[in-house]
N, C-alpha and C positions, 0 to 999 in steps of 0.2 A: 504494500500500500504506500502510497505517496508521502502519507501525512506521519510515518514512520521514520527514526533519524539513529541510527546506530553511531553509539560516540565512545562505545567502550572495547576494550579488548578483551575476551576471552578463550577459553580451552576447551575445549572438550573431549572428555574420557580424564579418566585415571592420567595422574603421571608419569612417565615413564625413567623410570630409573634403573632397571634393568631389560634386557631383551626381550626376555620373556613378556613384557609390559606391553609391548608393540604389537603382540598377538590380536589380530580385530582393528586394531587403531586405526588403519590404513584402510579398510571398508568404509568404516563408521565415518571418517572426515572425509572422505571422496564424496560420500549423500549428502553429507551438510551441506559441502559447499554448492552442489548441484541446486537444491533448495531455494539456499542465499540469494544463488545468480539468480533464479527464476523470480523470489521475491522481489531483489533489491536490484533488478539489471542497472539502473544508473549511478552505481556506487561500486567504487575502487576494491575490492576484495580482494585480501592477500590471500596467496595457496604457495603451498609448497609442495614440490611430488615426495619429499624426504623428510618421516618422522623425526628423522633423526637430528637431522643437518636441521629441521625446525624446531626444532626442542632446544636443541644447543644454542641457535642465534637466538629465541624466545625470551632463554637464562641468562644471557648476557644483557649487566647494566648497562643504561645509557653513554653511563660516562666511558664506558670501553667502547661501546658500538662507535659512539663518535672516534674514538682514538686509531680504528679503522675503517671507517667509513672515511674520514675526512683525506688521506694520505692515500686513499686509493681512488676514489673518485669525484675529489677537489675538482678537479677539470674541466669534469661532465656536468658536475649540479653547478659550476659557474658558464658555463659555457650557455649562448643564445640558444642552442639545439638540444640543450639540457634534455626534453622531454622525450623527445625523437631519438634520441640514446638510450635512453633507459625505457622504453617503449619497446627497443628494439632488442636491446640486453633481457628484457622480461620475457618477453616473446619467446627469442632464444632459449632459454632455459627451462622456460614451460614447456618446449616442443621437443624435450633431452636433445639440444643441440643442433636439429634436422634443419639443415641449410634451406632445402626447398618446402617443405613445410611451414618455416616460420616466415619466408620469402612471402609465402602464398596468402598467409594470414595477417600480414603487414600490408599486403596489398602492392608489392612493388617487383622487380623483377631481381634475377638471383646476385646480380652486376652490380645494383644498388645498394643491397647489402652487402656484399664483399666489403664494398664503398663504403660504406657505414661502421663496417669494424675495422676500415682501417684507419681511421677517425678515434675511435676508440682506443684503438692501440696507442696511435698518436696522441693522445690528449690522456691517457693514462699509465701509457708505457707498458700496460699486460696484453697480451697475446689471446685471440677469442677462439685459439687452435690449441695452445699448449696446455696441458693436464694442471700445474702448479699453477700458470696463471688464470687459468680458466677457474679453477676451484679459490682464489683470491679474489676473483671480480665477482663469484655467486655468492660468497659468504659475504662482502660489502655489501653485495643487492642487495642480501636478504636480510643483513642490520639497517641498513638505511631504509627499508620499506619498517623494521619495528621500531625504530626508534621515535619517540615521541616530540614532534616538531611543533 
C-alpha cells in the first residue's frame, strides 16, 4: 500500500552463529523478499544472495563500515555518475557476476558495461575481474548499502 513507509531495519529468523543456523534461512528470506518487492515495488530493498557474507557486513559497526567503505569507494559516491556505478556494481552482483545478464537488465549493450567497469577500476583502483578485488568492492557495497546515512 502506498500510504505504508518502512524506516527500520530488520532480520528475520534466528541468528546465525553457527552453520548449522543457516539451515532454512536461505528459503525463508528469498519469500520475504519476493513479498517486499510485490508490496513495496517503489522502494530500495536491500538483498543479498549470501547469508553469510550478510550476516557479517549486518554485524559490522558503522564506524568500521565507514572505515571501509570510505577508502574503497570514495571515488564513486563523489563522482557525478555516483549512481550509474553503483546501479551497475548492484546489478552485477545480484546476477553472481553474469556479464550478459546484468548487460540485459541494465538495459545497455555488453561494450557499455565493459565501459563502465572500467570506470570503476579507474576511479577505485579494484579490478571487477579479479577474485580479491572483486570480493573488496562487494563487501564495501554491501557496508555502504547498511550503513546508516
Amino acid at each position: 500500500r502506498s500510504n505504508y513507509r518502512i524506516s527500520t531495519k530488520i532480520m528475520i529468523g534466528k541468528r546465525c552463529c553457527t552453520l548449522a543456523d543457516y539451515d532454512g534461512q536461505y528459503a525463508q528470506l528469498t519469500e520475504n523478499f519476493k513479498v517486499a518487492v510485490r508490496m513495496f515495488p517503489t522502494h530500495d530493498l536491500f538483498h543479498s544472495n549470501s547469508l553469510v557474507l550478510g550476516n557479517l557486513a549486518a554485524g559490522i559497526p558503522d564506524s568500521i563500515k565507514k572505515n571501509v567503505v570510505n577508502p574503497v569507494l570514495h571515488s564513486i559516491l563523489t563522482s557525478s555518475q555516483k549512481n550509474q556505478y553503483l546501479e551497475t556494481m548492484g546489478t552485477y552482483f545480484d546476477t553472481n557476476m553474469n556479464i550478459g545478464e546484468t548487460a540485459h537488465l541494465l538495459d545497455i549493450h555488453r561494450n557499455t558495461l565493459q565501459y563502465r567497469f572500467k570506470k570503476i577500476e579507474e576511479l577505485t583502483g579494484y579490478c571487477m575481474y579479479k577474485l580479491d578485488d572483486i570480493l573488496t568492492l562487494r563487501l564495501a557495497y554491501l557496508l555502504y548499502r547498511l550503513q546508516d546515512t
